[in-house]
C-alpha positions in Angstrom: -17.2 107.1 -68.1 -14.2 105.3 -69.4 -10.9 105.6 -68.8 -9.3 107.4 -72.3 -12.6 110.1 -71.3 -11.9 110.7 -67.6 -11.2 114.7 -66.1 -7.8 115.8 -65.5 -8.8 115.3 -61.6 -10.6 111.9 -61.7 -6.6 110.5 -62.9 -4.8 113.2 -60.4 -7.1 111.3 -57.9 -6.4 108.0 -59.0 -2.9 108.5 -59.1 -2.7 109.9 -56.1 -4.5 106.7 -54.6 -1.9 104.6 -57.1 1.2 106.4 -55.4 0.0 106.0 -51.7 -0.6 102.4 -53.0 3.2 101.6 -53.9 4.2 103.9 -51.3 3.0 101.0 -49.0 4.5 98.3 -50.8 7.9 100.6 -51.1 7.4 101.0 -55.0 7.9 103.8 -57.0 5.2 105.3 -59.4 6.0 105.2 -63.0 4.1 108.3 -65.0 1.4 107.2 -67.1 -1.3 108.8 -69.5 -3.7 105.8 -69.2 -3.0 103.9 -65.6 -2.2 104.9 -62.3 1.0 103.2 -62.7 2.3 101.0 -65.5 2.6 97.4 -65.5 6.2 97.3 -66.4 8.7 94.1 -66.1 10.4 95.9 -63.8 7.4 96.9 -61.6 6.1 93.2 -61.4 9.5 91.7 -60.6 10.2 94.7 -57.9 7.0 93.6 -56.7 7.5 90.2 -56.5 10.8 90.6 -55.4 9.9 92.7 -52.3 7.1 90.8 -51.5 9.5 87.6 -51.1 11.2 89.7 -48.8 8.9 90.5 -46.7 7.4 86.4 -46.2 11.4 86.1 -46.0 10.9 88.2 -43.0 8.3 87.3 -41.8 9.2 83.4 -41.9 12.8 84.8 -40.3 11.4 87.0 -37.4 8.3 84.3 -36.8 11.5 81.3 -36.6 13.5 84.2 -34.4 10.5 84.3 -31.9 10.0 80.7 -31.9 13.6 79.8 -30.7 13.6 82.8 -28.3 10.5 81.9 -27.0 11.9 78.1 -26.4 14.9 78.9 -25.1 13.5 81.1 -22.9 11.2 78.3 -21.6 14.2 76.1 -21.1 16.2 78.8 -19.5 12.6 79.4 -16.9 12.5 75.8 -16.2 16.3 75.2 -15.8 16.2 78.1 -13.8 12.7 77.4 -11.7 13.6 73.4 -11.0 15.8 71.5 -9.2 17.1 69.1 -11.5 20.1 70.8 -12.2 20.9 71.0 -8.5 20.8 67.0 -7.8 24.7 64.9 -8.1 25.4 63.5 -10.9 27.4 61.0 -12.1 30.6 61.6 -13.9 31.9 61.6 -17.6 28.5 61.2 -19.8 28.9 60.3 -23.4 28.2 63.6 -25.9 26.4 60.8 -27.7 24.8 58.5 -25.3 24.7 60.5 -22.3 25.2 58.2 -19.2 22.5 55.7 -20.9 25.1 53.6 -22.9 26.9 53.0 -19.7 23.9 51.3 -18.1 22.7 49.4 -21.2 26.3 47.7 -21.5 26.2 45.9 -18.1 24.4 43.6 -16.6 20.9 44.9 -16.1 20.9 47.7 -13.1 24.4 47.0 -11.8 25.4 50.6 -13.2 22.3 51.9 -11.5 23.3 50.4 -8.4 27.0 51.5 -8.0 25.8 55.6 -9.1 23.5 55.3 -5.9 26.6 54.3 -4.0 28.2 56.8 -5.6 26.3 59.5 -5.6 23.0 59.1 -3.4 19.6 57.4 -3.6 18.6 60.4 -5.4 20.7 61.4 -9.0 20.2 62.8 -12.4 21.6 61.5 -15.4 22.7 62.3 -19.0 19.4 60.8 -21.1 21.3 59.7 -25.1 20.9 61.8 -28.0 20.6 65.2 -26.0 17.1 64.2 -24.8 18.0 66.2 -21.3 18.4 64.8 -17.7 16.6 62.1 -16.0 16.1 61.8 -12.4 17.2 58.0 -10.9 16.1 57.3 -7.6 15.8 54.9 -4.6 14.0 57.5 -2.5 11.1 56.4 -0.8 9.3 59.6 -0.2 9.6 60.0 -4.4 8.6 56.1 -4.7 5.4 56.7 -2.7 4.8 60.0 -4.1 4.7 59.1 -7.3 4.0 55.2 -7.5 0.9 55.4 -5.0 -0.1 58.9 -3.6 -0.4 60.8 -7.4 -0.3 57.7 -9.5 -2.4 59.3 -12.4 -0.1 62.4 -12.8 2.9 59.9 -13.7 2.4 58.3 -16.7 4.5 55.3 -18.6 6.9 57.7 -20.3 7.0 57.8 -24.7 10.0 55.0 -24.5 7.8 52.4 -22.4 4.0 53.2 -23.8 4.5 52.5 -27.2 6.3 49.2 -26.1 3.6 48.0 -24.5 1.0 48.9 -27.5 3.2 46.7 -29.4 3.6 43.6 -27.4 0.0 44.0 -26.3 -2.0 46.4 -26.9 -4.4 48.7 -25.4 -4.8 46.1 -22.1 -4.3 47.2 -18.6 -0.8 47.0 -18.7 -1.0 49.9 -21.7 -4.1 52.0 -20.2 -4.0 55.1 -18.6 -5.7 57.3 -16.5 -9.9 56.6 -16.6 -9.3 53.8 -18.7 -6.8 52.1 -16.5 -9.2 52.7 -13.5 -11.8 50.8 -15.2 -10.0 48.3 -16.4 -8.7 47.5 -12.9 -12.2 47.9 -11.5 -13.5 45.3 -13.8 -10.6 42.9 -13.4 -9.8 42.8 -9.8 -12.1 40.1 -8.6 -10.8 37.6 -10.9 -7.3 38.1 -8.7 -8.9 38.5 -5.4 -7.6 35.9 -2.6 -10.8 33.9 -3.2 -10.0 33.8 -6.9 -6.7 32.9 -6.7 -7.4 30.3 -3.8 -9.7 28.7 -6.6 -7.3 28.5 -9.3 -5.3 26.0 -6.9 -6.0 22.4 -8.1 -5.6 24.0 -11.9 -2.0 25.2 -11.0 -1.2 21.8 -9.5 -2.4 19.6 -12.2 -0.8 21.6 -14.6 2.6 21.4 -12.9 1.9 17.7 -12.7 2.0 17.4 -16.3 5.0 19.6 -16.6 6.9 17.5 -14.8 6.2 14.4 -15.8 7.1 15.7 -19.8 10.4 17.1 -17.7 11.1 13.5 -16.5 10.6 11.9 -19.3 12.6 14.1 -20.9 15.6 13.3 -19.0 15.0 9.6 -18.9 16.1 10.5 -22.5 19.8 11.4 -21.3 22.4 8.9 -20.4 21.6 7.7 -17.0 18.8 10.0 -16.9 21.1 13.5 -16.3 21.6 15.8 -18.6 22.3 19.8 -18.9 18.6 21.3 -19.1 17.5 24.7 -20.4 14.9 25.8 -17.7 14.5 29.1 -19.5 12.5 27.3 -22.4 10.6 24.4 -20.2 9.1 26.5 -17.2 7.7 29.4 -20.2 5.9 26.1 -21.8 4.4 25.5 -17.9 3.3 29.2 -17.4 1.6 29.4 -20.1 -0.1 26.3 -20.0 -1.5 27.4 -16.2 -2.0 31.5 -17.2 -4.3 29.7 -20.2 -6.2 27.2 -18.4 -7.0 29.5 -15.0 -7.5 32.6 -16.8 -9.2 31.0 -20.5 -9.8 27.6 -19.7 -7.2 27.3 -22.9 -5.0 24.8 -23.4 -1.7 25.3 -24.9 -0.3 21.8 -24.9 2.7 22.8 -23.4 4.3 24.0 -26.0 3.1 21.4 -28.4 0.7 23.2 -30.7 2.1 25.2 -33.4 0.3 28.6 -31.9 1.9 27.9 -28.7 5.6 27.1 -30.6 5.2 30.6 -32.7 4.5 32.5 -29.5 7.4 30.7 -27.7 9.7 31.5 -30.5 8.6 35.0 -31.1 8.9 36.2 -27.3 12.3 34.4 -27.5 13.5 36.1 -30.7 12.5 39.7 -29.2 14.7 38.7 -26.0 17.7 37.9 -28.0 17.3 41.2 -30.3 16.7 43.2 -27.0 20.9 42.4 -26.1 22.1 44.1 -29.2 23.5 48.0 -28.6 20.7 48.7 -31.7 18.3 48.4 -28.7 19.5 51.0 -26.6 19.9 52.8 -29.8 15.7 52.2 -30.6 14.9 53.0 -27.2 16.6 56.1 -26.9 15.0 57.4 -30.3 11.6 56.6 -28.8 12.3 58.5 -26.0 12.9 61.8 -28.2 10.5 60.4 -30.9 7.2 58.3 -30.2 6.3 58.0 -33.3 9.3 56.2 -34.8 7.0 53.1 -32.5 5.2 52.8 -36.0 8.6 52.9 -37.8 9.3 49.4 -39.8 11.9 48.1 -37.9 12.2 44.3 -38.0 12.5 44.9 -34.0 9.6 46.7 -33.6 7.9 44.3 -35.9 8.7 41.0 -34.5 6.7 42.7 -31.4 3.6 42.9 -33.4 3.9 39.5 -34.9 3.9 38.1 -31.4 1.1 40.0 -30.3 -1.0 39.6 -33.8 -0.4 35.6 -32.8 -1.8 35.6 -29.1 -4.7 38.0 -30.2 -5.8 35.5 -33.1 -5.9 32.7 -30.3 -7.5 35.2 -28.3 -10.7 35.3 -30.8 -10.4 31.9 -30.2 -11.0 32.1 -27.2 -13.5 34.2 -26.6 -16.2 32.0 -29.2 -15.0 29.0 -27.6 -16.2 30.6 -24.2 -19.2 32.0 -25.6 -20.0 28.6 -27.5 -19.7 26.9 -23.9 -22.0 29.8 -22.3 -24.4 28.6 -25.0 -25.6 29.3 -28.0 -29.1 31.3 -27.0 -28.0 34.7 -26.8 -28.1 34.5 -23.0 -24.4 34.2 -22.1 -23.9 38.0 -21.0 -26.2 37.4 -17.8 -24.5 33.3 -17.2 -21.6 35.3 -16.3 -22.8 38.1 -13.8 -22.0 35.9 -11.2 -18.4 34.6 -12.3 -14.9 35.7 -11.5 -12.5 34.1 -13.5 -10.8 35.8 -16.0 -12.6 35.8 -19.5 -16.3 35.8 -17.5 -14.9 39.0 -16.2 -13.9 40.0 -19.5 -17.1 39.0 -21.2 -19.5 40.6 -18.9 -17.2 44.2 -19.5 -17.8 43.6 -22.9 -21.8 43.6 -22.3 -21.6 46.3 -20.0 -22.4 50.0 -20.6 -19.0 52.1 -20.5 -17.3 49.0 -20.6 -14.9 47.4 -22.5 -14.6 47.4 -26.9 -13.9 43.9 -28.3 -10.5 45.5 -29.1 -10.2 46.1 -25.5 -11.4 42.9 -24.8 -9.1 41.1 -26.7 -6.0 43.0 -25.9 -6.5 42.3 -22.1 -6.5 38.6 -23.0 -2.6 39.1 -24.9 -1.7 41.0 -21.8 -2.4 38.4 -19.3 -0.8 35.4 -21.9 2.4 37.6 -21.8 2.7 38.9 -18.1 1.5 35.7 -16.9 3.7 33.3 -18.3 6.9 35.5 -18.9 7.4 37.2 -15.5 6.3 33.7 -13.7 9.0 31.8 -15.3 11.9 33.9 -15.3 12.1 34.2 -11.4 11.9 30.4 -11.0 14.8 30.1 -13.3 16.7 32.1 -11.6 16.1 30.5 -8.0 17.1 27.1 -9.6 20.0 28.5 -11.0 21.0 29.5 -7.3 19.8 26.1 -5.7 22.4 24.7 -8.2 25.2 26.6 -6.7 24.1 25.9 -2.8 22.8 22.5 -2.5 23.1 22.1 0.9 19.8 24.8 0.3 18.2 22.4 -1.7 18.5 20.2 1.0 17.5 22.4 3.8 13.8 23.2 1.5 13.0 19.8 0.4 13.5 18.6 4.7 11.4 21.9 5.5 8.7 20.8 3.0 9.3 16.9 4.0 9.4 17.9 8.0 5.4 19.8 6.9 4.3 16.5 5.5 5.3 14.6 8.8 3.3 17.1 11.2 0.6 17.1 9.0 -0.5 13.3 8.7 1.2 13.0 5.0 -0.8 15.9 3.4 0.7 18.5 1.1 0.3 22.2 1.9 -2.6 23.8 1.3 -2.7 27.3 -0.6 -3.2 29.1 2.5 -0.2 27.4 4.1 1.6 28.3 1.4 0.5 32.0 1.2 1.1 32.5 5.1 4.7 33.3 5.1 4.8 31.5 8.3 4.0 28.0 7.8 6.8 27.4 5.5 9.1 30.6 6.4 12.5 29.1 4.3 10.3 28.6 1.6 8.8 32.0 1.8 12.4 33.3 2.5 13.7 31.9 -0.7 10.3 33.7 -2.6 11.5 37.0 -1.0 14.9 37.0 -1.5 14.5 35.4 -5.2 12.6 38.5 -6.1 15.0 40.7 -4.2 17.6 39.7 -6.6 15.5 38.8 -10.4 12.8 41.2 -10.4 10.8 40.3 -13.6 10.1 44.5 -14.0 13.3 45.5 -13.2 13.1 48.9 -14.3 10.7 51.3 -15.1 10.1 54.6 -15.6 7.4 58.0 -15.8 6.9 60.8 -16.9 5.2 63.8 -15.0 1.7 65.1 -16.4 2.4 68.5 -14.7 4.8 70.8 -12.5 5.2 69.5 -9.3 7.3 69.2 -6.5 9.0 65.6 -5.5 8.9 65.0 -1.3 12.7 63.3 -0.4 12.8 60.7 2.6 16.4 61.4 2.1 17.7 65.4 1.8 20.1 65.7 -1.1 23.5 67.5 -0.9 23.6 69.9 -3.9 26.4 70.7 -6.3 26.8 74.1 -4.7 27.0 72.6 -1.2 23.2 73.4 0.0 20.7 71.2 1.4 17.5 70.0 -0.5 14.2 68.4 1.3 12.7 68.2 -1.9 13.0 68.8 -5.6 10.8 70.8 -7.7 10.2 69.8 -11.2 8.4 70.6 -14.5 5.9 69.1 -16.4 8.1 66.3 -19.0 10.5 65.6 -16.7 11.3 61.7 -16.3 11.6 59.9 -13.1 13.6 56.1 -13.5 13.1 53.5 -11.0 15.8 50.9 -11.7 14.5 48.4 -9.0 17.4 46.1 -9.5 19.6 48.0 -8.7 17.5 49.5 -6.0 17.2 45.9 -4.3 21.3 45.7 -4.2 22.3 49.1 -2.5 25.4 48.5 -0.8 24.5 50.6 2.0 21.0 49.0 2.2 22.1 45.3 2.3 24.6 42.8 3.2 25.9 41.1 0.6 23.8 42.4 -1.7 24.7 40.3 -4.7 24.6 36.9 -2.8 21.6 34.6 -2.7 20.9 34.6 0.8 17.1 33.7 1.9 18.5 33.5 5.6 18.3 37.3 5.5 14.6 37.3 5.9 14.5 35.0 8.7 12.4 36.4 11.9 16.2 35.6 13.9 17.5 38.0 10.7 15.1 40.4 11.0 17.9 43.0 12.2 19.8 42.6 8.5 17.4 44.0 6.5 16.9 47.9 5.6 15.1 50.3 7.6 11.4 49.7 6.7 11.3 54.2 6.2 13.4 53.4 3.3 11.4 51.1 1.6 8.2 51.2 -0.6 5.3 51.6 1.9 2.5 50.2 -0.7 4.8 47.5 -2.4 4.7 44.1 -1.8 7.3 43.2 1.1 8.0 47.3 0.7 9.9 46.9 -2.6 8.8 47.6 -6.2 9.1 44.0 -7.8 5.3 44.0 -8.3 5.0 48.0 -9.0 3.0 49.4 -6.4 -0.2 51.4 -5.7 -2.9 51.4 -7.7 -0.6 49.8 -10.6 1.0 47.0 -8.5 0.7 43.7 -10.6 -3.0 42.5 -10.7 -1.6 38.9 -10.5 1.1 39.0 -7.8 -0.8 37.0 -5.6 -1.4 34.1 -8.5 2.1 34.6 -9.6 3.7 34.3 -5.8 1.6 30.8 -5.7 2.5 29.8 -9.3 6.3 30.3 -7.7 6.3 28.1 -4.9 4.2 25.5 -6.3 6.6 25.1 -9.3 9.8 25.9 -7.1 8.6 22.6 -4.5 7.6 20.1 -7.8 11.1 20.5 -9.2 12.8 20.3 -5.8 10.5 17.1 -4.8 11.6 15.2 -8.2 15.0 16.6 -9.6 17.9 17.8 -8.2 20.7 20.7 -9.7 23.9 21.3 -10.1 25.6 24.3 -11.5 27.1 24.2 -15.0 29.4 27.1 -13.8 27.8 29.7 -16.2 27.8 33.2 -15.2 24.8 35.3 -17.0 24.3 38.4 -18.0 21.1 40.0 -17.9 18.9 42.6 -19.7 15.4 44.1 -19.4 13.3 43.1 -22.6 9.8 43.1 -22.0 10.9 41.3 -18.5 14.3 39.7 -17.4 16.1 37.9 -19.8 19.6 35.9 -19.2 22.3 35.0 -21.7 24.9 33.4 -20.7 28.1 35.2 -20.9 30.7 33.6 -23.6 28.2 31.8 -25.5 26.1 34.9 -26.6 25.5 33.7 -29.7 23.6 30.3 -28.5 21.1 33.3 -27.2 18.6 33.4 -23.9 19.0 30.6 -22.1 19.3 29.0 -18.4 21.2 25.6 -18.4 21.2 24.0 -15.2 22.7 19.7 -14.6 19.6 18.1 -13.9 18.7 14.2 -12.4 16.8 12.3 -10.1 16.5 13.1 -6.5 18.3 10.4 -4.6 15.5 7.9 -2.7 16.8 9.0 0.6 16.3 12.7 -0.6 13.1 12.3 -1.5 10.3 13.8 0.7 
């Protein structure tokens, strides 16, 4: 039946249904003869115009329970943490927070003076409104988080990202499961065996180094001249980290690869002292995926790692092509434990490691273990210039080990023991104590959880905490220069004093409860845990040997410079006044004297 023929009651029903139809939508019927209800301008734009409305209101109450529902988060966690409890410095930035006030000084010396000032346990203002971090010292939060629940503490958004860029997805980067097996697969290629092998390769490649260094200076007028250590000990650690680890040569310094990564590391370090850093980093912090942002920053990282990961392919075929060429080289290394062998065989191995992987482990070890190696031997030599009567006192030590021992150098085990050459080993601790290659660092916790203090905190409202409970985002910074040079922990904290560690000076030193448990010499210089630095053992070895070459041939005077310091990557110095001249350590170098020789 059509319409125009439909009974009076087929239309009063359909009408009916039309009205309870608008009646939903809030329209009113208009009387018809042929429709329900008639499709009139008005009718279509009331109905359009209510139906905005209500995704109006539904976008308006859906944004209404969104904030309500965050706010109310924040207010639960504000409310159900500790955080807000803990000291805090004075006077943050609206801007910057406290952050600003760290960036701008030397490198932890802000850090250092808040824990005076406020406790070995603080929060501060992170920039941009990012929300408080805890800063601490404590060594019930150290071991709690660095050792005991390692895996619920993760690089936080403003280091990870970093670390992708400068070298990728290695063990310095990983994570969790994949850091585990990473480790697993790596650690025998840093075990004491290991390292004791990589001995007559560290010594002949510090030979070479300083005979280049010599006849470098022979170069000067009567062979002394103001030498930048910064740039000559980086060409020596990467020459030993590629011939130990790779059996790579770098040429110290000479091949055009090795120049490009030389330049690049040192064009990242000078870009790390401009305030546009702190600015980069605190962006990261509140957005990680500005890390893929094209900033010429962010993009010299990649450049740097792009060139160590192209030699890296090198590499890798030129190991292979030794192995040999009959498709046997996965089982010829079963057996070995240096570095790329180790790295090979994961790659073979079920579960183990992607070429990606592979590859990005190889850039990792190029740039921890030439950069952190060379910046603490700078450093000492820098101090040895101001106190010769110390360079004195080592070389006669060293000289006084040659006598007693028929003529013969140290051995690596000698030099390892701590006891065999204890003002050496003193001038190793307290050279880390004071230039930490890490020093800072920071996580980020996984979960809710509740931080165990070694030392109870005082809170703002006068009440006593044993320790703090926190939620799952919260940030914990360790800035372990500036733990090293507590006032309240150590004498003369910012003098170089290796007499400190003495076994007569045992009584100076801090309170071994306050100290890292699972660190080397209970401090943080290497990490600790699970995560401490794969290499320390190589890199404490690499230290002395390179420390006692340059003492045996050269002596140093100080050029009066005071520097500066900032963490990019690792370390760096610049030497206040002369900024613009960039990184840099310049020490007065000549010939030891023949009656100071040993």
């Amino acid at each position: 039946m059509s319409v125009e023929s439909g009974g009076a009651n087929d239309l009063s029903s359909e009408k009916a249904s039309g009205d309870w139809f608008l009646n939903l939508l809030h329209l009113q019927p208009h009387p018809s003869p042929s429709f329900p209800f008639p499709l009139t301008e008005f009718s279509v734009s009331s109905f359009a115009m209510d139906t905005s409305l209500s995704v109006s209101t539904l976008i308006s109450t859906g944004l209404g329970i969104y904030i309500t529902s965050r706010v109310a988060k924040y207010l639960y966690d504000y409310y159900t943490a500790d955080v807000r409890k803990i000291p805090s410095p004075p006077r943050p930035s609206w801007v910057w927070g406290h952050e600003m006030a760290g960036f701008v000084r030397s490198c932890g010396m802000q850090y250092r003076d808040w824990f005076d000032q406020c406790g070995t346990t603080f929060r501060y203002k992170a920039a941009l409104g990012a929300g408080d971090i805890i800063c601490t010292a404590d060594a019930g939060i150290i071991n709690h988080v660095l050792t005991k629940h390692i895996y619920d503490y993760e690089k936080s958004p403003m280091i990870r990202p970093v670390a992708e860029r400068l070298v990728g997805h290695g063990l310095v980067w990983a994570e969790g499961d994949a850091h585990k097996l990473q480790r697993n697969l790596l650690n025998p290629a840093f075990s004491i065996d290991s390292v004791r092998n990589m001995a007559p390769t560290v010594l002949e490649c510090t030979e070479r180094y300083i005979t280049a260094l010599e006849n470098h200076l022979l170069m000067h007028p009567g062979a002394t001249g103001v030498v930048d250590v910064q740039e000559w000990t980086s060409k020596v650690t990467l020459d030993i980290i590629g011939r130990v680890g790779f059996g790579h040569d770098f040429m110290l310094g000479q091949h055009p690869d090795t120049k490009r990564i030389l330049d690049g590391w040192k064009n990242q370090a000078n870009m790390g002292f401009d305030r546009s850093a702190m600015l980069g980093m605190a962006l990261l912090r509140l957005f990680p995926a500005l890390s893929s942002a094209p900033v010429e920053a962010l993009k010299a990282q990649e450049r740097t790692r792009d060139t160590i990961k192209s030699i890296a392919r090198a590499i890798v075929q030129e190991a292979k092509d030794n192995l040999g060429e009959d498709g046997s080289w996965g089982e010829k290394v079963q057996g070995a434990t240096d570095i790329i062998s180790l790295l090979l065989k994961a790659s073979v191995t079920e579960h183990g490691l992607t070429e990606d992987e592979l590859l990005d482990n190889i850039v990792t070890f190029v740039v921890a273990g030439h950069e952190t190696a060379s910046g603490t031997v700078n450093y000492t030599l820098l101090e040895l210039a101001r106190q010769p009567e110390l360079q004195a006192q080592i070389r006669k030590e060293l000289a006084d080990f040659r006598r007693d021992h028929g003529g013969r150098e140290p051995t690596f085990d000698e030099y390892m023991s701590g006891t065999k050459l204890p003002l050496l080993d003193a001038v190793t601790k307290e050279a880390l104590r004071m230039y930490p290659a890490a020093p800072q660092t920071e996580r980020i916790a996984t979960k809710d959880d509740i931080l165990p203090l070694r030392n109870p905190i005082t809170t703002t409202d006068g009440k006593t905490l044993t320790e703090i409970r926190i939620k799952k985002g919260q940030t914990i910074f360790f800035p372990v220069l500036g733990i090293n040079r507590i006032t309240s922990r150590w004498n003369d904290p910012d003098v170089f004093r290796p007499a400190r560690w003495l076994p007569e000076n045992a009584h100076e030193l801090p309170d071994k409860s306050q100290l890292a448990s699972a660190g080397w010499n209970g401090s943080l210089v290497f990490s600790a845990g699970s995560r401490i630095c794969i290499g320390y053992r190589m890199a404490l070895f690499e230290f002395k040997i390179l420390l006692t070459s340059m003492l045996r041939r050269f002596s140093f005077e100080d050029e009066g410079v005071k520097l500066e310091f900032k963490q990019v990557g690792s370390l760096q110095p610049r030497v206040v006044g002369r900024e613009s001249e960039g990184v840099q350590v310049p020490i007065k170098m000549s010939f030891v004297e023949e009656d100071d020789e040993f």
